[in-house]
N, C-alpha and C positions, 0 to 999 in steps of 0.2 A: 337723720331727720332734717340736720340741716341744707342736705342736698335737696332733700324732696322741696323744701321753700322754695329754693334756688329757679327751680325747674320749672317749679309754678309762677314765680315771678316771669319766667321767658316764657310759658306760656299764657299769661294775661297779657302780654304787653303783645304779645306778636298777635292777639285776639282782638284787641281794640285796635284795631289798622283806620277805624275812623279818628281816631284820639290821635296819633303820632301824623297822619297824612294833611288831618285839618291844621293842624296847629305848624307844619314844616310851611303849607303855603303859607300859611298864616304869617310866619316868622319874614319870609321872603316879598310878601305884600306891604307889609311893617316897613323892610329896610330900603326898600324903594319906592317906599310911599311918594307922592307928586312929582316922579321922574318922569321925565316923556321917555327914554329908554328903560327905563328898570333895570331888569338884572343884562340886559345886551349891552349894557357899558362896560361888564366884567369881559362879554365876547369880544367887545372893538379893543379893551384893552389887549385881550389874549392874542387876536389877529394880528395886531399891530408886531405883539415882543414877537410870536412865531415867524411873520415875515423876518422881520430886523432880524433877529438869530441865526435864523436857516441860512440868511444870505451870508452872514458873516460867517460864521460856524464850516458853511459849506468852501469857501473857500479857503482858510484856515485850514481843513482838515483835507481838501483838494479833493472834496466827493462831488457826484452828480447832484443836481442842485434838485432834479425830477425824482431822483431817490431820496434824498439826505430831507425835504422838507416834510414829504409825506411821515417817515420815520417820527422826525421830531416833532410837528405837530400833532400826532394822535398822542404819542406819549407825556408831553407836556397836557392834553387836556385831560388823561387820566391819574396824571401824578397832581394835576390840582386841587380832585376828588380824593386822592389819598392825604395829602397833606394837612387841604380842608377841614375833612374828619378829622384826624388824629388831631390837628393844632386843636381844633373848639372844641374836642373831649376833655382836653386837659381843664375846661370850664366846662364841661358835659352836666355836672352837680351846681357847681358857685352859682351860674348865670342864672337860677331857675331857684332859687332860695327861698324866695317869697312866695313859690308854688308847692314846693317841696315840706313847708311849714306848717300850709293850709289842708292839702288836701293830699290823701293819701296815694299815692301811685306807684307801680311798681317801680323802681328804680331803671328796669331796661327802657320803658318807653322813652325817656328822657332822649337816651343815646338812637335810637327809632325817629325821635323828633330832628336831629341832628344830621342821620343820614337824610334824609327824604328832602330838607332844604338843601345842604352838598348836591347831593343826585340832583335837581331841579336846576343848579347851577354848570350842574355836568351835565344837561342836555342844552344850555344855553348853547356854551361853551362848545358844544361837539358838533355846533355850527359850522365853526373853523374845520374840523376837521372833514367833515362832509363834501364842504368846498373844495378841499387841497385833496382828498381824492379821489375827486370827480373830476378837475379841470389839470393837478396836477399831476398824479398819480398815475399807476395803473391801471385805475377804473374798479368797479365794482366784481369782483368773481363770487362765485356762489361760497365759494369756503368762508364769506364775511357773516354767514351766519351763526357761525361757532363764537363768535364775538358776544354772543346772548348768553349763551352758558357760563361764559368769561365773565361778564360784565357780577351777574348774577353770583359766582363763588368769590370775586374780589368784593360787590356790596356785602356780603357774607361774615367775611373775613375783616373787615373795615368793622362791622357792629360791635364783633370779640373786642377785637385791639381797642377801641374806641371806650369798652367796657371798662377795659384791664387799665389803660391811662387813667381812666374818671374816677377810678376809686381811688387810683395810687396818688391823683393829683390833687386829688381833695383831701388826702391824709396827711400828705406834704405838699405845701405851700409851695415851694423852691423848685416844685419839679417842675413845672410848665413853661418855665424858661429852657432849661434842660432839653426837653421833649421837641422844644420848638427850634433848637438848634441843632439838634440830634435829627430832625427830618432836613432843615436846610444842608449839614456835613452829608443826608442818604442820597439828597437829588444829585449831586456830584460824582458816587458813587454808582450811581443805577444810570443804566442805559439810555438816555433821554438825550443830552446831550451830544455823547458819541455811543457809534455803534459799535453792538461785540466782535464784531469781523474783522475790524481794526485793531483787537483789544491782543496784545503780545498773547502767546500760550502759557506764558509764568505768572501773567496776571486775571486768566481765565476764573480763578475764584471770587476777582470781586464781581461777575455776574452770577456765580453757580451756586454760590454762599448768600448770594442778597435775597431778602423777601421777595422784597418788590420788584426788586426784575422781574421775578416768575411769573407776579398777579400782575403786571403792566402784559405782559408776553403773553397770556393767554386772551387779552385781550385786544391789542392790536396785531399780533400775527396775521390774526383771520382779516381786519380790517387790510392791512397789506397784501393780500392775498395767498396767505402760507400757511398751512395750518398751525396750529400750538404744539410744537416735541413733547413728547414725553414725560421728559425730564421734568418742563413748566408746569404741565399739567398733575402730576405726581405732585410734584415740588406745593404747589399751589392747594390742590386738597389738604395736604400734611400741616401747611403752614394754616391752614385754616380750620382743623381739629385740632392741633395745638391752643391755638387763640380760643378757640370753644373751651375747653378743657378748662384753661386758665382762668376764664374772665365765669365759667358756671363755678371754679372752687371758689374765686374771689368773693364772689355773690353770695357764696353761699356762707362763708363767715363773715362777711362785712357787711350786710345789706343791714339791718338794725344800728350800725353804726353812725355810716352815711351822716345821718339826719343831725349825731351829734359833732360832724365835725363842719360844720357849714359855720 
């Protein structure tokens, strides 16, 4: 019984696409209210670290500067869509108290509200990367359209997880520090800064065992012009029924709770 709730909660929320889409611009009109840039100051800051990085980075690591920027800048602009969600999940409930008090909503819209402002900030952002490979790069190849499917199973995957943090960090207070350090220890970790071709064969697991390698891979591969292995693609569904799984039992005992731990 209590899964049926569950299911129905992600079915109301993923039905009111006006309620989560109005309210994402709405958040994003909010935070850059009287800017003459808005949210493209998040892009000039991105453009700026991806120059400064690649150049440093690329010689440091003794790669080609026309390979090594393309690489790191599509990946830095998808790891700040990953990171994004998951850090504001961990307030996905807290930051929304006075709405959550008033009026009744399903619990998934919330994190729905959350994605759609991220993503708006990930098409700023994916300015930069547009630039670097077009002018940088090796140009646009048809295989970049697998990038959509990509893009589409990591938004996916980001709503689960984003789920499964928001309950747990609204249960415990202490975790959102946690969580928040725990994504800065993964970007070290995940392929963004260096690449796996470099990476020794005895330490081939911290890409094969990482999430977010996988859901970064399926989405810039295609953008590179290579399609996504296997392996990412596997990898990437699994890691995204998984996160479903979790974040529909979570819901489905804790959704009544929620309200009293605010």
């Amino acid at each position: 019984m209590q899964l049926n709730h569950a299911f129905y909660d992600l079915k109301q929320s993923l039905k009111a696409t006006h309620l989560w889409l109005t309210l994402g611009w709405y958040d994003i009109k909010q935070r850059y209210r009287r800017s003459i840039l808005g949210p493209f100051w998040l892009t000039l800051s991105t453009g700026v670290s991806v120059g400064t990085l690649s150049f440093l980075w690329s010689k440091l690591f003794k790669t080609n500067l026309h390979e090594y920027l393309p690489f790191f800048a599509v990946g830095s602009v998808i790891w700040a869509y990953i990171s994004g969600q998951i850090n504001e999940a961990c307030t996905g409930f807290t930051q929304f108290t006075h709405i959550m008090k008033q009026v009744n909503l399903p619990l998934p819209s919330y994190l729905l509200r959350l994605l759609v402002r991220n993503f708006i900030i990930l098409l700023h952002n994916f300015v930069i990367a547009l630039i670097v490979i077009t002018f940088v790069g090796s140009g646009w190849q048809p295989v970049a359209i697998l990038a959509l499917p990509g893009l589409l199973l990591l938004s996916i995957a980001l709503f689960f997880m984003s789920l499964v943090v928001a309950i747990i960090c609204t249960r415990f207070r202490d975790t959102p520090p946690i969580v928040q350090n725990l994504m800065t220890v993964l970007f070290y970790f995940t392929p963004i800064l260096w690449q796996p071709k470099y990476l020794p064969s005895q330490y081939a697991w911290v890409k094969n065992y990482n999430p977010f390698a996988h859901l970064i891979e399926i989405v810039r591969a295609p953008l590179l012009g290579s399609p996504p292995s296997t392996l990412s693609w596997t990898a990437a569904c699994g890691i995204t029924l998984v996160a479903a799984c979790m974040a529909t039992a979570m819901l489905a005992r804790y959704r009544h709770k929620v309200a009293y731990w605010l």
